[in-house]
C-alpha positions as CSV (number, residue, x, y, z in Angstrom):
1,X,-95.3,236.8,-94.2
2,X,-98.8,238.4,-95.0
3,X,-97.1,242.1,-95.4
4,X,-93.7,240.5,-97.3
5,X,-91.9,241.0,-94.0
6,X,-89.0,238.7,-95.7
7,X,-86.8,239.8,-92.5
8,X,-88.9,239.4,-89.7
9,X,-89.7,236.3,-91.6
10,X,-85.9,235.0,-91.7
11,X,-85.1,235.9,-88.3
12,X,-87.6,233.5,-87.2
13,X,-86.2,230.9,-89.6
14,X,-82.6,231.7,-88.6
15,X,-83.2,230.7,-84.8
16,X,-85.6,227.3,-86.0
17,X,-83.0,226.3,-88.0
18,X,-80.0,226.7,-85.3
19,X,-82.3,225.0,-82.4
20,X,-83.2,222.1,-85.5
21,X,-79.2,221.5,-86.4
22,X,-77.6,222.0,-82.8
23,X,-80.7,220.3,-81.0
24,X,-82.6,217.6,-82.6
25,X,-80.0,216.5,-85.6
26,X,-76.6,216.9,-83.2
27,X,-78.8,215.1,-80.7
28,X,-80.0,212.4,-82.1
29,X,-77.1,210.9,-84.2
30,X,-77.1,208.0,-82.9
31,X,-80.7,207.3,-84.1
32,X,-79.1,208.6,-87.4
33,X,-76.4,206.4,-87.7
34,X,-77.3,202.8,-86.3
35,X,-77.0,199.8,-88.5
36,X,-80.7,198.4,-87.5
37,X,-83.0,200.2,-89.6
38,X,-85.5,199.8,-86.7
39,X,-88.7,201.6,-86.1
40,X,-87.0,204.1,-83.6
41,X,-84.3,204.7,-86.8
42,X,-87.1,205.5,-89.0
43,X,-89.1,207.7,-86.7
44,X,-86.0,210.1,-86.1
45,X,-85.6,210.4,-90.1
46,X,-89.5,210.7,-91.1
47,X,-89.6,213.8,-88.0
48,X,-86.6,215.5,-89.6
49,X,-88.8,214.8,-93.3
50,X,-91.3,216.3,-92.3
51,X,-90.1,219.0,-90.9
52,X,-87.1,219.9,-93.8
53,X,-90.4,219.7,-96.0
54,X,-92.2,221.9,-94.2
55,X,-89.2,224.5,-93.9
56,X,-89.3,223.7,-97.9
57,X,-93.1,225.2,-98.0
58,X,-93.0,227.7,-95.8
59,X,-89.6,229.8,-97.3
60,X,-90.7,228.8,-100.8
61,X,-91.9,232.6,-101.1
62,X,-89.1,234.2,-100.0
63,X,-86.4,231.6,-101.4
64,X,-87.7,230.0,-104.4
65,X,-84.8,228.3,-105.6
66,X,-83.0,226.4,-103.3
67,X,-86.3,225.5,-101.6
68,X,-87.4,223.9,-105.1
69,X,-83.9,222.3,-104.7
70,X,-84.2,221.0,-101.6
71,X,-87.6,219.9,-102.1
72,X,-87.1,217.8,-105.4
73,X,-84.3,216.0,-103.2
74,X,-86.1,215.2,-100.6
75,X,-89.3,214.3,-102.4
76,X,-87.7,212.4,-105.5
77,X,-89.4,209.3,-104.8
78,X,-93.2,210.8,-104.3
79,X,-95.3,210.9,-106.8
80,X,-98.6,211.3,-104.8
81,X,-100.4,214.3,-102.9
82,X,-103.3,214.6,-100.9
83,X,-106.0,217.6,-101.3
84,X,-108.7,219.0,-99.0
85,X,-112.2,217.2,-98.8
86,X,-113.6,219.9,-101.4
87,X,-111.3,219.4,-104.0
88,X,-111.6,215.7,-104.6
89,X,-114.0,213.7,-106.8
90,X,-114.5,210.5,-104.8
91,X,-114.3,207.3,-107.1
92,X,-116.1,204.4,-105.7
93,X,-113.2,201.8,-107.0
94,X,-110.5,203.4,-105.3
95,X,-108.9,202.3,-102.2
96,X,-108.3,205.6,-100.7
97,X,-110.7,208.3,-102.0
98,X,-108.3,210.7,-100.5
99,X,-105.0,210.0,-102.5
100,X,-104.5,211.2,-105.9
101,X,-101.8,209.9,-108.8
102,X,-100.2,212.6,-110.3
103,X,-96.7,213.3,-110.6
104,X,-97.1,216.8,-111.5
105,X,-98.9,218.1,-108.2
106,X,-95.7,217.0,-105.9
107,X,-93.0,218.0,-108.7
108,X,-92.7,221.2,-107.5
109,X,-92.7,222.9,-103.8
110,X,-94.9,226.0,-105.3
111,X,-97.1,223.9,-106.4
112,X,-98.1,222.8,-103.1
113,X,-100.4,223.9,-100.7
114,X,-99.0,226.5,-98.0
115,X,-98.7,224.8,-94.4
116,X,-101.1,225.7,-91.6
117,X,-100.6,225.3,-88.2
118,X,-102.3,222.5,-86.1
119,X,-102.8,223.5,-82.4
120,X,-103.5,220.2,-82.1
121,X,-99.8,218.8,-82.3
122,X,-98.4,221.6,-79.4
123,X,-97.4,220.1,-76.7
124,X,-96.3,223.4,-74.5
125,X,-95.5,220.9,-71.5
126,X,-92.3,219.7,-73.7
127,X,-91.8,222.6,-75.2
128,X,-91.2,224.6,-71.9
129,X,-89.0,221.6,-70.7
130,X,-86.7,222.2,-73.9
131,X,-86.7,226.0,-73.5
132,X,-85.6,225.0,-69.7
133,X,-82.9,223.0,-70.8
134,X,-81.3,224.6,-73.6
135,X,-81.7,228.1,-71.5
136,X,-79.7,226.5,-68.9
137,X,-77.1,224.7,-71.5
138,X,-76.6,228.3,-72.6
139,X,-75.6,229.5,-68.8
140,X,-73.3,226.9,-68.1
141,X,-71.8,227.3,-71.4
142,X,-71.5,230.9,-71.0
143,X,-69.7,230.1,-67.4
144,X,-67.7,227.8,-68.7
145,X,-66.5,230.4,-71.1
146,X,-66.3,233.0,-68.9
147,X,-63.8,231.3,-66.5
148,X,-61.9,229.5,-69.2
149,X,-62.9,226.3,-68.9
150,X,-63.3,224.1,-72.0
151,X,-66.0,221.6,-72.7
152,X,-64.1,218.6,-72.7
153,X,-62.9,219.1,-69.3
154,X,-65.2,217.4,-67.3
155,X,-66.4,218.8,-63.9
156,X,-67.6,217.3,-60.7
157,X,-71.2,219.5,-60.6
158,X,-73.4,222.0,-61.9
159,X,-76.2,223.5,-59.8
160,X,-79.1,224.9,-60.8
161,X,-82.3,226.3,-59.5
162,X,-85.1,224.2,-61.8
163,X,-86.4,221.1,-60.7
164,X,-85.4,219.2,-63.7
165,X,-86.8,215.5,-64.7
166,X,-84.2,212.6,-64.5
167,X,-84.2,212.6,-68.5
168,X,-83.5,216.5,-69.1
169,X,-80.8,216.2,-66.0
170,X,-79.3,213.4,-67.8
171,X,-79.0,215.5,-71.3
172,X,-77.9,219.1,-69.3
173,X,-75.0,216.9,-68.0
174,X,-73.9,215.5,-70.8
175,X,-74.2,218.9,-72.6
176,X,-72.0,220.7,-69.9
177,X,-69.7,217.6,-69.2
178,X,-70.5,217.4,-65.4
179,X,-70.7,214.1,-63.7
180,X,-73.8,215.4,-61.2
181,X,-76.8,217.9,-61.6
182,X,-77.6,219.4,-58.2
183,X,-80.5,221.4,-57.6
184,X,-80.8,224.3,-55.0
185,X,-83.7,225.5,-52.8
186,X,-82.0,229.4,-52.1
187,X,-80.6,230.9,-54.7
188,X,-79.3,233.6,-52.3
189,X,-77.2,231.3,-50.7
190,X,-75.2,231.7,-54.0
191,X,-75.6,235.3,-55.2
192,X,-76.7,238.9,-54.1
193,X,-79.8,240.2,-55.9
194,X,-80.0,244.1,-56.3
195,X,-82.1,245.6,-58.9
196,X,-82.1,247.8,-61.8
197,X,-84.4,250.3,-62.3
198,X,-85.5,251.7,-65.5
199,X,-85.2,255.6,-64.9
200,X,-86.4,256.6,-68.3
201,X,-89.8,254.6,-67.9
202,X,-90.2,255.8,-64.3
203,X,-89.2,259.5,-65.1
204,X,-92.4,259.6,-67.2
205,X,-94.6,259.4,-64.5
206,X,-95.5,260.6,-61.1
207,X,-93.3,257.9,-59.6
208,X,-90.2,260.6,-60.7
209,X,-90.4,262.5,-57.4
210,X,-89.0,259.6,-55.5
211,X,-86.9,258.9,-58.4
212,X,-83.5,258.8,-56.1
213,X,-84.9,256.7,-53.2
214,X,-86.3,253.9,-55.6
215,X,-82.7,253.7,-57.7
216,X,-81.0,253.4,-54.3
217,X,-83.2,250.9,-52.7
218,X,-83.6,249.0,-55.6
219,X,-79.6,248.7,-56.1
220,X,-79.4,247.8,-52.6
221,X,-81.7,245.0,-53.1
222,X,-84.2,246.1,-50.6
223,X,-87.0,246.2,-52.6
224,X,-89.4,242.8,-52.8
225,X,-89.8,240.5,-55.5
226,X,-93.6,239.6,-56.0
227,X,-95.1,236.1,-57.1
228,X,-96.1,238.4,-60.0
229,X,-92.6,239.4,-61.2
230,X,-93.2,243.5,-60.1
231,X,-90.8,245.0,-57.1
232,X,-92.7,246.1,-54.8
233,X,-90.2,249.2,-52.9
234,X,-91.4,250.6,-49.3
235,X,-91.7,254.8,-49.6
236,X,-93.2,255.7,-46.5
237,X,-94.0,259.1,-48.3
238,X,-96.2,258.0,-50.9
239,X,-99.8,257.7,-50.8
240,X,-99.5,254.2,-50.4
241,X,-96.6,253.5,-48.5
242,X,-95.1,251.3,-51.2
243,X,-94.2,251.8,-55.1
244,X,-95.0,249.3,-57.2
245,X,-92.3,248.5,-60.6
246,X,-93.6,246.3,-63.1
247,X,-91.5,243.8,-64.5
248,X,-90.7,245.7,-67.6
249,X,-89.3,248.8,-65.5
250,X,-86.3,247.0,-63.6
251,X,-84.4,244.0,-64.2
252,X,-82.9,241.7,-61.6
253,X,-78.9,241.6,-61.5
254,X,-77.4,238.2,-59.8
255,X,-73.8,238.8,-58.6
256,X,-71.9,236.0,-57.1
257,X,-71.0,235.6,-54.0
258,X,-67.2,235.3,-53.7
């Protein structure tokens, strides 16, 4: 956004908005669409506020009119807005100091102040169990697909190799339409793991003399898969007896087992 990167910028928006719609509004309907306008009802609808709001702000630059759109719909009924500590004069009468009348601050999305992030409302725990989940709702789509399987045919099982929370297991099997969530211990019990080397990054350096032996290993899957994510491939006729990949010069290929 600094350097008017308006499709960098999007890119980012594009894949917010799809995890937003397919995620939190598809998955919390029924919150959306009770009768009891309880305080669970309200919290799913003052999140997705907030949030539609702050989309609002932050594409304002690069989309000016619809956000203004957008923004006068979803803030029709607001007629206050709330400025930093060194903006306001405080008036002793008052009830809150902090909260000024006027109609024409909030009118308008660009005339509001441009969102900043608070590290303070991260919580990378959850975040890392939805990147989990919707990672592995992905898979299992994508194998459903693959063997022509549609969604509304419900399966016995799924397995997986995450050690998933009762709540997230509950959600992954309603999103694949399994009855049961199993989790496994070997993976290789399942698949064969070989690896792909990256000749191009390994024919820059010395490592290119060996060039053959490490492709062939690595394909055979003989080469070892560090707590570190590098491949560590035995070459008695290095210096060190071993070559070392880094996890950006091979990738791991899963093939399953028939």
């Amino acid at each position: 956004m600094d350097n008017y990167d308006t499709q960098k910028a999007c890119d980012g928006f594009v894949t917010f908005l799809d995890g937003l719609n397919n995620w939190y509004i598809r998955r919390n309907r029924r919150r959306f669409w009770r009768k009891e306008v309880d305080a669970d009802k309200c919290s799913a609808y003052e999140t997705l506020h907030e949030v539609l709001t702050t989309v609002c702000q932050l594409l304002a630059p690069i989309c000016p009119f619809i956000t203004e759109y957008l923004y006068q719909n979803l803030n029709r009924d607001n007629q206050t807005t709330r400025l930093p500590d060194d903006q306001i004069n405080v008036d002793a009468s008052a009830p809150n100091d902090r909260v000024i009348e006027s109609s024409s601050l909030s009118s308008s999305v660009h005339l509001t102040y441009f969102p900043e992030a608070n590290p303070l409302l991260l919580n990378l725990t959850v975040n890392q169990k939805m990147w989990d989940l919707q990672n592995l709702t992905n898979l299992g789509l994508a194998i459903r697909g693959r063997e022509k399987l549609r969604v509304r045919q419900p399966l016995r099982s799924a397995s997986i190799t995450l050690d998933l929370d009762e709540s997230a297991r509950a959600t992954l099997a309603e999103e694949l339409n399994v009855k049961e969530i199993h989790t496994i211990s070997d993976i290789a019990e399942y698949v064969t793991i070989t690896y792909s080397p990256d000749a191009k990054q390994i024919g820059a350096t010395e490592r290119k003399q060996w060039m053959k032996t490490i492709i062939a290993d690595a394909k055979a899957g003989k080469g070892i898969l560090t707590p570190e994510g590098t491949l560590e491939i035995t070459l008695p006729e290095s210096p060190e007896g071993k070559i070392i990949l880094t996890a950006e010069e091979f990738e791991t290929v899963y093939t399953p087992k028939e």
